[in-house]
MIBAFI-916074 format. One record per residue (C-alpha): chain; x, y, z. Coordinates in Angstrom, 2 decimals, padded with zeros to 5 digits. Layout:
N
+------+---------+---------+---------+
| unit |    east |   north |      up |
+------+---------+---------+---------+
|    A |       X |       Y |       Z |
...
+------+---------+---------+---------+
//
This chain:
372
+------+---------+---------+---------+
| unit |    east |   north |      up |
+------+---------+---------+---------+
|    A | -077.07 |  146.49 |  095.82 |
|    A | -077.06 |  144.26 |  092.72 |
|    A | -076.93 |  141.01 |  094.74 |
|    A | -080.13 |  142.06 |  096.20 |
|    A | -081.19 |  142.35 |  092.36 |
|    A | -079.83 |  139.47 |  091.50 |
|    A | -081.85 |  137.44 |  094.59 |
|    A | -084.95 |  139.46 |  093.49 |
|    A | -084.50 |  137.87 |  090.43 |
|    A | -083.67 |  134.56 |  091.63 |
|    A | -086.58 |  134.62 |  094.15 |
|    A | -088.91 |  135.61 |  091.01 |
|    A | -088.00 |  132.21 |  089.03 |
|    A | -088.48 |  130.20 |  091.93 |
|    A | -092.00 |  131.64 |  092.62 |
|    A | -092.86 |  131.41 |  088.41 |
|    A | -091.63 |  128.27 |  089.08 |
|    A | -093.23 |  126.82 |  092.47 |
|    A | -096.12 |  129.32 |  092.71 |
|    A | -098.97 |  126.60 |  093.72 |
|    A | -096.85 |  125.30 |  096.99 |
|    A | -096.11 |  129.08 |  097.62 |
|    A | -099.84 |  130.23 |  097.46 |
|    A | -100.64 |  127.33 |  099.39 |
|    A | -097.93 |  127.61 |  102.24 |
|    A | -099.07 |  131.55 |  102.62 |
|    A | -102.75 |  130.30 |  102.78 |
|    A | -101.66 |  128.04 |  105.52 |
|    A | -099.26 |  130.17 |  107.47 |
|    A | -101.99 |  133.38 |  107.35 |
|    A | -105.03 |  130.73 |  108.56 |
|    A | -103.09 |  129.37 |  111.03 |
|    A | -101.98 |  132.70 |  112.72 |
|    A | -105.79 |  133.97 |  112.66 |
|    A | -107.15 |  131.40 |  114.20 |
|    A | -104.12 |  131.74 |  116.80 |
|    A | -104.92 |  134.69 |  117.36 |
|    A | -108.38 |  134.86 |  117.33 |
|    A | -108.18 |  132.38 |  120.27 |
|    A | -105.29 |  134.14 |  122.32 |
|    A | -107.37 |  137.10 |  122.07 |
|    A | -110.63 |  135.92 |  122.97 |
|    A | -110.25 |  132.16 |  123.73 |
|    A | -113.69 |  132.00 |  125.70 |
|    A | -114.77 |  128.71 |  124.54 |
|    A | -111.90 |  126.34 |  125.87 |
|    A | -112.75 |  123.28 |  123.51 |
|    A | -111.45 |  125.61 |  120.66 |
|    A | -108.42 |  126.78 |  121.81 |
|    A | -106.90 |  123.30 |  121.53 |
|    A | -104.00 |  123.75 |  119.16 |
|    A | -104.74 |  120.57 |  118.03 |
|    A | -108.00 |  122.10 |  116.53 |
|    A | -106.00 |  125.04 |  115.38 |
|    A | -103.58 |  122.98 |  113.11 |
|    A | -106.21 |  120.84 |  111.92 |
|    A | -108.11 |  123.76 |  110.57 |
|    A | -105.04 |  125.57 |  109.39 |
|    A | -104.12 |  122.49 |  107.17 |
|    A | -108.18 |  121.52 |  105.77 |
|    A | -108.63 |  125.12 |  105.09 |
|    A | -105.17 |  125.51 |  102.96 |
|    A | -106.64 |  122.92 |  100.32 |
|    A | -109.91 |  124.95 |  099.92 |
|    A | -110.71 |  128.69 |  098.63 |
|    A | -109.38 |  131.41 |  100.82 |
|    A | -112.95 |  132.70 |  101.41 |
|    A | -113.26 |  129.52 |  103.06 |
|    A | -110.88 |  130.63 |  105.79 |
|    A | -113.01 |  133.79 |  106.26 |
|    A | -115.89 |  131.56 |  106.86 |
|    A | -114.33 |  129.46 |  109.38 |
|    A | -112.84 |  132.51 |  111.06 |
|    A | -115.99 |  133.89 |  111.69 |
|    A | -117.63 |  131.23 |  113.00 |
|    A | -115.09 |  130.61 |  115.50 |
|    A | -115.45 |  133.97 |  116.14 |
|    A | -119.61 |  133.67 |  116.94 |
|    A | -118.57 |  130.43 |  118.82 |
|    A | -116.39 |  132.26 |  121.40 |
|    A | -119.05 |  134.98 |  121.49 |
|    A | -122.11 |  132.60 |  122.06 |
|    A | -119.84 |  131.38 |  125.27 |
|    A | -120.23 |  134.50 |  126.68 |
|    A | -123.07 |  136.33 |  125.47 |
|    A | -125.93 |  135.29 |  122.95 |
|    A | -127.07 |  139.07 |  122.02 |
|    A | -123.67 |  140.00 |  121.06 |
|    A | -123.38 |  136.36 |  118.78 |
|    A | -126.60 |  137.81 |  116.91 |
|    A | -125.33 |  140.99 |  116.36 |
|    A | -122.31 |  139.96 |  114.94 |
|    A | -124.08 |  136.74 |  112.95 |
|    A | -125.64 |  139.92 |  111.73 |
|    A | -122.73 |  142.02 |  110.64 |
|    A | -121.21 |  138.78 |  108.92 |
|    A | -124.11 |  137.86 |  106.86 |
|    A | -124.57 |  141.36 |  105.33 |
|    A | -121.07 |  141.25 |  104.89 |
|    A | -121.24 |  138.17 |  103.52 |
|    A | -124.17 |  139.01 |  100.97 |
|    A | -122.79 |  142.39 |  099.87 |
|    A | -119.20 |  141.74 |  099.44 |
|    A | -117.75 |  138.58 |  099.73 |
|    A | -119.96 |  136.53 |  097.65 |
|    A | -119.04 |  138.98 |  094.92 |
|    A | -115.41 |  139.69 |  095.28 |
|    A | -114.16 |  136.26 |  096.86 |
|    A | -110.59 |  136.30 |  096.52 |
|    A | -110.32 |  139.89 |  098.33 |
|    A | -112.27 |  138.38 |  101.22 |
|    A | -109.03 |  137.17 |  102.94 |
|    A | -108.25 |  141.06 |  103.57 |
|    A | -110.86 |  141.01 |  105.96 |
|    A | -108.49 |  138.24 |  108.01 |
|    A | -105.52 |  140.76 |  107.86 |
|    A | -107.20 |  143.55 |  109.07 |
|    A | -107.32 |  142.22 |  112.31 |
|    A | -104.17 |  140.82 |  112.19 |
|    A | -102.41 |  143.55 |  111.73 |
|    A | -104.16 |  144.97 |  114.39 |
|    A | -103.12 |  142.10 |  117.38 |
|    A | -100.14 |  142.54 |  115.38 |
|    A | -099.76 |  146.15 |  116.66 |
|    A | -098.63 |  147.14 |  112.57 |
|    A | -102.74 |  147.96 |  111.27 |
|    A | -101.48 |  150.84 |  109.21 |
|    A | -099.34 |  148.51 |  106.80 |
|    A | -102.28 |  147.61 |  105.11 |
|    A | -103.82 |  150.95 |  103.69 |
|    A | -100.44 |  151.74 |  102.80 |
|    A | -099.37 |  148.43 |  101.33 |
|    A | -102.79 |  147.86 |  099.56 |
|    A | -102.56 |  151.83 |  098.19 |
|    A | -099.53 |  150.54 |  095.99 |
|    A | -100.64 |  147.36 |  094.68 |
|    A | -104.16 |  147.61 |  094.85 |
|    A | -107.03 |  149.92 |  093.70 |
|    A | -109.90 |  152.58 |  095.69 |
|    A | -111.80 |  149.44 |  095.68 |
|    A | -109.60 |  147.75 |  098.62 |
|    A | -111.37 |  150.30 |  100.93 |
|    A | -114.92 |  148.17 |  101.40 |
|    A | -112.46 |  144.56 |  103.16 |
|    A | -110.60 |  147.27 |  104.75 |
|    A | -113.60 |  148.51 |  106.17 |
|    A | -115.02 |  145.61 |  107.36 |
|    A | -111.72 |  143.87 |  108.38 |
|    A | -112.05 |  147.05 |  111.31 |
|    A | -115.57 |  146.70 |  112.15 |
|    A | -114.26 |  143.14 |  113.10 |
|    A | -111.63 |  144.15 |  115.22 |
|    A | -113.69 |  146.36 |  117.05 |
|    A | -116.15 |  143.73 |  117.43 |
|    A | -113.29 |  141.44 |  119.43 |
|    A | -111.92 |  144.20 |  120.84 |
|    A | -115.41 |  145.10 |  122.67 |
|    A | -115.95 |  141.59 |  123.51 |
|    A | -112.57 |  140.93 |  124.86 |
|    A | -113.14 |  144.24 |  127.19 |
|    A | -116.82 |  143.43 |  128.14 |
|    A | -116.62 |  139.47 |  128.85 |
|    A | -116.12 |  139.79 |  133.08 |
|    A | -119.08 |  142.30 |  133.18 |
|    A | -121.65 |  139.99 |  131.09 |
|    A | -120.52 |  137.07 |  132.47 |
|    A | -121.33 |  138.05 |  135.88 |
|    A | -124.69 |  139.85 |  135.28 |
|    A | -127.76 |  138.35 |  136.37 |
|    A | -131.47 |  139.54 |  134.73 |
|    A | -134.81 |  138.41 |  135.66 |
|    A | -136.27 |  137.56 |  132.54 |
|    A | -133.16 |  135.91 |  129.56 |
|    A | -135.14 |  137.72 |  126.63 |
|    A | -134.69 |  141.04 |  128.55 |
|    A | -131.18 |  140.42 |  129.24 |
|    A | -130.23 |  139.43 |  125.66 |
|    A | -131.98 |  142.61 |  124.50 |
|    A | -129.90 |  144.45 |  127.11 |
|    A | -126.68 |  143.14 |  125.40 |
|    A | -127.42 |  143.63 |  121.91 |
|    A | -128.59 |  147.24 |  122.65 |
|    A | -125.38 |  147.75 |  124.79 |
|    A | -123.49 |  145.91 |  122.55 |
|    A | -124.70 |  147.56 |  119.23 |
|    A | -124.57 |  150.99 |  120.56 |
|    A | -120.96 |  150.30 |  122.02 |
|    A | -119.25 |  149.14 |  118.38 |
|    A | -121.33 |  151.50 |  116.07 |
|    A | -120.86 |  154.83 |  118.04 |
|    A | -117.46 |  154.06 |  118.67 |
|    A | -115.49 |  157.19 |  117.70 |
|    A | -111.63 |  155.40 |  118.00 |
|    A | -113.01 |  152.93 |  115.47 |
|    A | -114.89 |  155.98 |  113.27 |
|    A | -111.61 |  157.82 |  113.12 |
|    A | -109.68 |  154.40 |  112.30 |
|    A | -111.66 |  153.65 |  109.07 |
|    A | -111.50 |  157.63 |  108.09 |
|    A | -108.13 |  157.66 |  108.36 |
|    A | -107.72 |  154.17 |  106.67 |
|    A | -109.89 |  155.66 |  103.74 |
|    A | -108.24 |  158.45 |  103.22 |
|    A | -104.59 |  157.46 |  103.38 |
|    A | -105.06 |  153.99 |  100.94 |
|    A | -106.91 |  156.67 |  098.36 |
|    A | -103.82 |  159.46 |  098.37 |
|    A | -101.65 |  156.49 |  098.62 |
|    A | -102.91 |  155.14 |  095.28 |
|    A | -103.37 |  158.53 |  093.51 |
|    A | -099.72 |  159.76 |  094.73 |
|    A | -097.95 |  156.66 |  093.25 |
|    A | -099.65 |  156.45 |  089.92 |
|    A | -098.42 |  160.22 |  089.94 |
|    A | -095.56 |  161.00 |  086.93 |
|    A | -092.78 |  161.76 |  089.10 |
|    A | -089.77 |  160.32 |  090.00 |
|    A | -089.82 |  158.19 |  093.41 |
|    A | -093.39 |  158.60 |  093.58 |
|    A | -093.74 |  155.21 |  095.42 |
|    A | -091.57 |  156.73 |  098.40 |
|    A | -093.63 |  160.30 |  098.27 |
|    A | -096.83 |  158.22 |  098.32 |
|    A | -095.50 |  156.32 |  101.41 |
|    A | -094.32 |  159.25 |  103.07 |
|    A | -097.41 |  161.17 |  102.33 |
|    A | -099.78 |  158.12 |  103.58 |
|    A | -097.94 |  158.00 |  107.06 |
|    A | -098.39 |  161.93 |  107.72 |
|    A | -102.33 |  161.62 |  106.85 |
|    A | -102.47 |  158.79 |  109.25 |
|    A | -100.64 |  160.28 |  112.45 |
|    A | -102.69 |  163.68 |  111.14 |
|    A | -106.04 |  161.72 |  111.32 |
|    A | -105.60 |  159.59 |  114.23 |
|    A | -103.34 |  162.53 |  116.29 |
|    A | -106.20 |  165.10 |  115.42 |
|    A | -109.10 |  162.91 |  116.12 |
|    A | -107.78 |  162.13 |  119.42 |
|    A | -106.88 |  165.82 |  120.35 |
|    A | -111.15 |  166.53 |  119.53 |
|    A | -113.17 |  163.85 |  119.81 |
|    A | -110.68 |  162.08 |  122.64 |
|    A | -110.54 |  158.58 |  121.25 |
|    A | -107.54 |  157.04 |  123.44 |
|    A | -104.95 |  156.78 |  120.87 |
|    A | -101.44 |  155.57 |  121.84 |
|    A | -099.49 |  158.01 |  120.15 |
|    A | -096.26 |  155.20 |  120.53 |
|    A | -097.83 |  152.62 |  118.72 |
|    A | -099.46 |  155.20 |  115.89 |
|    A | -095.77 |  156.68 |  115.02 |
|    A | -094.32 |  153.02 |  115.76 |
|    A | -096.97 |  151.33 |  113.48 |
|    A | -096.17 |  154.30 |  110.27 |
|    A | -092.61 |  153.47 |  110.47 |
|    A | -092.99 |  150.18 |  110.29 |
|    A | -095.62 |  150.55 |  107.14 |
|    A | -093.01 |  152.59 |  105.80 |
|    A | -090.56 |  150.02 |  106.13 |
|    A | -092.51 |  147.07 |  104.33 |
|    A | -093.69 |  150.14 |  102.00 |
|    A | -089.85 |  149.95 |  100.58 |
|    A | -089.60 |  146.34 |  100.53 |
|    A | -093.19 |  146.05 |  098.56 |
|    A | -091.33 |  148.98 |  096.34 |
|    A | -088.04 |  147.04 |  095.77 |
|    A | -090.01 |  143.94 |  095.09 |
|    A | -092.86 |  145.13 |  092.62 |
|    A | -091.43 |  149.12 |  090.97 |
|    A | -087.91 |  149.01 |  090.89 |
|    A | -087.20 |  151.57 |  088.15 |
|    A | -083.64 |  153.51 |  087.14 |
|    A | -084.95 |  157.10 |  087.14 |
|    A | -081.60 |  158.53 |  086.02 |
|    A | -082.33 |  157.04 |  082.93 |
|    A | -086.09 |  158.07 |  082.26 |
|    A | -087.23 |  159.22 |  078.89 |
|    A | -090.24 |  162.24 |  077.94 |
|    A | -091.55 |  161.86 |  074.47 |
|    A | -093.99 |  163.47 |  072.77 |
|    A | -096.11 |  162.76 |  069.62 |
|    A | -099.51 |  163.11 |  068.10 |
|    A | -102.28 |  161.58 |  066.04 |
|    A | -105.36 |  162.91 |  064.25 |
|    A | -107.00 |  163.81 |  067.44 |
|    A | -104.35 |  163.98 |  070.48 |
|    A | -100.95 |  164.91 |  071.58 |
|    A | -099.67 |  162.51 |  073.87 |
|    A | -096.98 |  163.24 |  075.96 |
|    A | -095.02 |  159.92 |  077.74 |
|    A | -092.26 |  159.38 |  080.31 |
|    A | -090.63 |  156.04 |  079.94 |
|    A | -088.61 |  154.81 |  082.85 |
|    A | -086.72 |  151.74 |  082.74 |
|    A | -086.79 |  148.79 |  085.05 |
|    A | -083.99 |  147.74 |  086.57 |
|    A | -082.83 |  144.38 |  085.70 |
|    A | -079.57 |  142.52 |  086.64 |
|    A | -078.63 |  139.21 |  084.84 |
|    A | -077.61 |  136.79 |  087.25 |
|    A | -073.84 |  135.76 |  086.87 |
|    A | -072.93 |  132.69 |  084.84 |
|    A | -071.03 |  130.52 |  087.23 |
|    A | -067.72 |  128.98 |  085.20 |
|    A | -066.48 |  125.80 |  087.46 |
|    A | -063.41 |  124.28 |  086.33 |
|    A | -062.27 |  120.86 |  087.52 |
|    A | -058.41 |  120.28 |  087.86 |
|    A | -057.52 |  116.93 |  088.58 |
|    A | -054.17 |  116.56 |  090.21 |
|    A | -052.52 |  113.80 |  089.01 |
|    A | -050.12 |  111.73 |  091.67 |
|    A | -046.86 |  110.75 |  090.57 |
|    A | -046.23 |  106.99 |  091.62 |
|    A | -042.78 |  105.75 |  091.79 |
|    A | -042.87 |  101.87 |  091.26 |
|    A | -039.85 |  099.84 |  090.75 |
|    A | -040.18 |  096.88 |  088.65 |
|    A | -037.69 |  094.25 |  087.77 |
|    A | -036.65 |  093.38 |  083.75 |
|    A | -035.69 |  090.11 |  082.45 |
|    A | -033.83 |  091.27 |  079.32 |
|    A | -033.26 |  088.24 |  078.26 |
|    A | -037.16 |  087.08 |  077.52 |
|    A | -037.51 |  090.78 |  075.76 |
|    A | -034.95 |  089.63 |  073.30 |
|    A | -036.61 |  086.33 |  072.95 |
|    A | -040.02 |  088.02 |  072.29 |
|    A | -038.52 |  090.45 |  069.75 |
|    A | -037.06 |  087.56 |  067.88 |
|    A | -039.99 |  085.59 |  067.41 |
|    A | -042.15 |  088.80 |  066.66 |
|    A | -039.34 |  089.69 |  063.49 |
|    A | -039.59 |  085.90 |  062.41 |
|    A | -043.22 |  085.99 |  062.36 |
|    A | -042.82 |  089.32 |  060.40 |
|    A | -040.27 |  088.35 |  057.77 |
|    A | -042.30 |  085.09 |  057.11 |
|    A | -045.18 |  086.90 |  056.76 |
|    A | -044.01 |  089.05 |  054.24 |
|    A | -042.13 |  086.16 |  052.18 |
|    A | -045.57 |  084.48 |  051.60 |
|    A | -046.69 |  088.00 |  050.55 |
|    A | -044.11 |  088.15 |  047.85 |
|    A | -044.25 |  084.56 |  046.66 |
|    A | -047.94 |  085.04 |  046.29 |
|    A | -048.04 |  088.06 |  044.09 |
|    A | -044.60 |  086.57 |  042.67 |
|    A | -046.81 |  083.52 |  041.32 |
|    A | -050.08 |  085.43 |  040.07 |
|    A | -047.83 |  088.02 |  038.04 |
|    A | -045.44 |  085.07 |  035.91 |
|    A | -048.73 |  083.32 |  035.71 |
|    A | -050.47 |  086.75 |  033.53 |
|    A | -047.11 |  086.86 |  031.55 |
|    A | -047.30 |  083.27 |  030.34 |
|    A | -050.77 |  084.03 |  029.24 |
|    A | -050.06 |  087.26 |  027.49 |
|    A | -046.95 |  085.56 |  025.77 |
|    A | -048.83 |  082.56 |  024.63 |
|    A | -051.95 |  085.01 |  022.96 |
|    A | -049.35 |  087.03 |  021.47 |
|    A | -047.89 |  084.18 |  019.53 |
|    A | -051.28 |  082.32 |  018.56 |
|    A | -052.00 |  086.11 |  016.86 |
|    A | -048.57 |  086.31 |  015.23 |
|    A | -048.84 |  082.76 |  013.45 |
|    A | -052.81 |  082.47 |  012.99 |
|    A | -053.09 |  079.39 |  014.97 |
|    A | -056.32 |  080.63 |  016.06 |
|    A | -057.56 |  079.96 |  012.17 |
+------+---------+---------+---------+
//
């Protein structure tokens, strides 16, 4: 367990420290899998399902603001539905402006939500976001949510009702768009799955967020286990009344696996030591306050000591000695020596009878005043 501390650790320097080419490689990754998908799954205009085109948007839209992605989402998204059927491209140009006008252009950097929604959805795991977004986020996460469903219902008509509008004929084309954004319009907002979908969503992102900002100990795991019951509760009992086609496999299925990156979001963002929380109590003027302090969990990374031994090789050489030119170099080097040190002498020898001759001589000038 503490080398997964220890990686957590490591993992955080490297994103403190490369966090631009991170943001920037998720941006890219989560635009290029939505427009993937949005393509697999509808995919009615072929000039747009060239991956080409996919990859080329991916990349232009990674270098722009994420609400730019949303943008071009949904207008590949009116693009395959104008292939098909012109009433349901208005309705859902519709849908997308007053989503635009109410919400994004306010919150911008939320917008992308509305991408994961469906997602999550094609990616048969929708109820990881409530649940994920109830621990990190706020109530306020309900309104992308929201609309990130109405947009998968949207497809999810479309995709079902293509073969019948493409092969109905009308007398008059104003009477047969009307037709489709009646049938269309009636189809999405009286849907009851969808209804029961954004209830349950609602609900479980809301206990979610109020379980885990609870004072108890493990409160992230309660609020996960608590979020998955509501779902399967909501869903299960909304099929049993109202008999909205839910696949009960891919409801308990889906839970788990929010449950699952539930843990991994917990390990990553609130890993606390709850053996060794702390209740304190004091007061002011005005209040008592009463606290629980639990400490994080940190693990130093180990220092890494390398030593270096180098291994010296022993090398055996045999080498051949002319004793008699050692001798001859010794001799001259204690010649040069001895001469060396005889001019030494004779020079200090001649500066020191040189100061007694001139001490002598002063001495006897003094004695006999032959200075006067």
């Amino acid at each position: 367990m503490e080398s997964l501390f220890v990686l957590k650790g490591q993992l955080q320097r490297f994103y403190a420290k490369y966090s631009k080419i991170v943001d920037k490689t998720v941006q890219f990754v989560l635009a290029l899998v939505t427009f993937y998908m949005i393509n697999r799954d509808i995919g009615f205009m072929k000039e747009l399902t060239n991956p080409v085109i996919t990859l080329g948007l991916a990349v232009v839209c990674t270098f722009l603001p994420s609400a730019v992605t949303v943008l071009a989402a949904a207008v590949m998204i009116l693009l395959h539905m104008f292939s098909v059927s012109m009433g349901m491209a208005v309705v859902t140009a519709v849908v997308f402006l007053i989503m635009f006008i109410f919400y994004i252009r306010f919150t911008p950097k939320k917008a992308i939500i509305i991408l994961l929604v469906p997602v999550a959805f094609m990616l048969k795991i929708p109820y990881t976001v409530p649940m994920a977004f109830g621990l990190l986020g706020t109530p306020a996460y309900v309104i992308p949510i929201t609309c990130g469903t109405f947009v998968y219902y949207m497809i999810d008509y479309v995709k079902t009702a293509a073969p019948t509008l493409a092969t109905a004929e009308d007398a008059s084309a104003v009477s047969q768009v009307t037709a489709q954004v009646t049938t269309y319009a009636k189809q999405v907002f009286r849907s009851k799955e969808m209804w029961v979908v954004i209830a349950a969503f609602a609900i479980c992102l809301l206990v979610t967020y109020t379980v885990r900002r609870m004072s108890i100990d493990h409160s992230w795991k309660i609020a996960l286990l608590v979020g998955a019951l509501l779902n399967i509760l909501i869903i299960g009992g909304g099929d049993m009344i109202l008999d909205v086609g839910a696949s009960y496999l891919e409801l308990i299925g889906g839970n788990v696996a929010a449950i699952v990156i539930g843990l991994v979001l917990e390990f990553l963002f609130f890993s606390v030591d709850y053996s060794r929380s702390e209740s304190m109590q004091f007061e002011d003027d005005e209040y008592y306050y009463y606290v629980k302090a639990v400490p994080k969990i940190v693990v130093a990374a180990p220092e890494k000591t390398v030593k270096r031994i180098n291994k010296r090789e022993n090398v055996s050489e045999t080498e051949i000695i002319d004793t008699d030119e050692i001798r001859r170099k010794a001799s001259v080097q204690s010649a040069k020596k001895h001469q060396s040190k005889k001019r030494q002498e004779t020079k200090n020898g001649g500066k020191t009878g040189n100061m007694d001759h001139l001490l002598l001589t002063q001495s006897l000038r003094k004695e006999f005043d032959l200075d006067k």
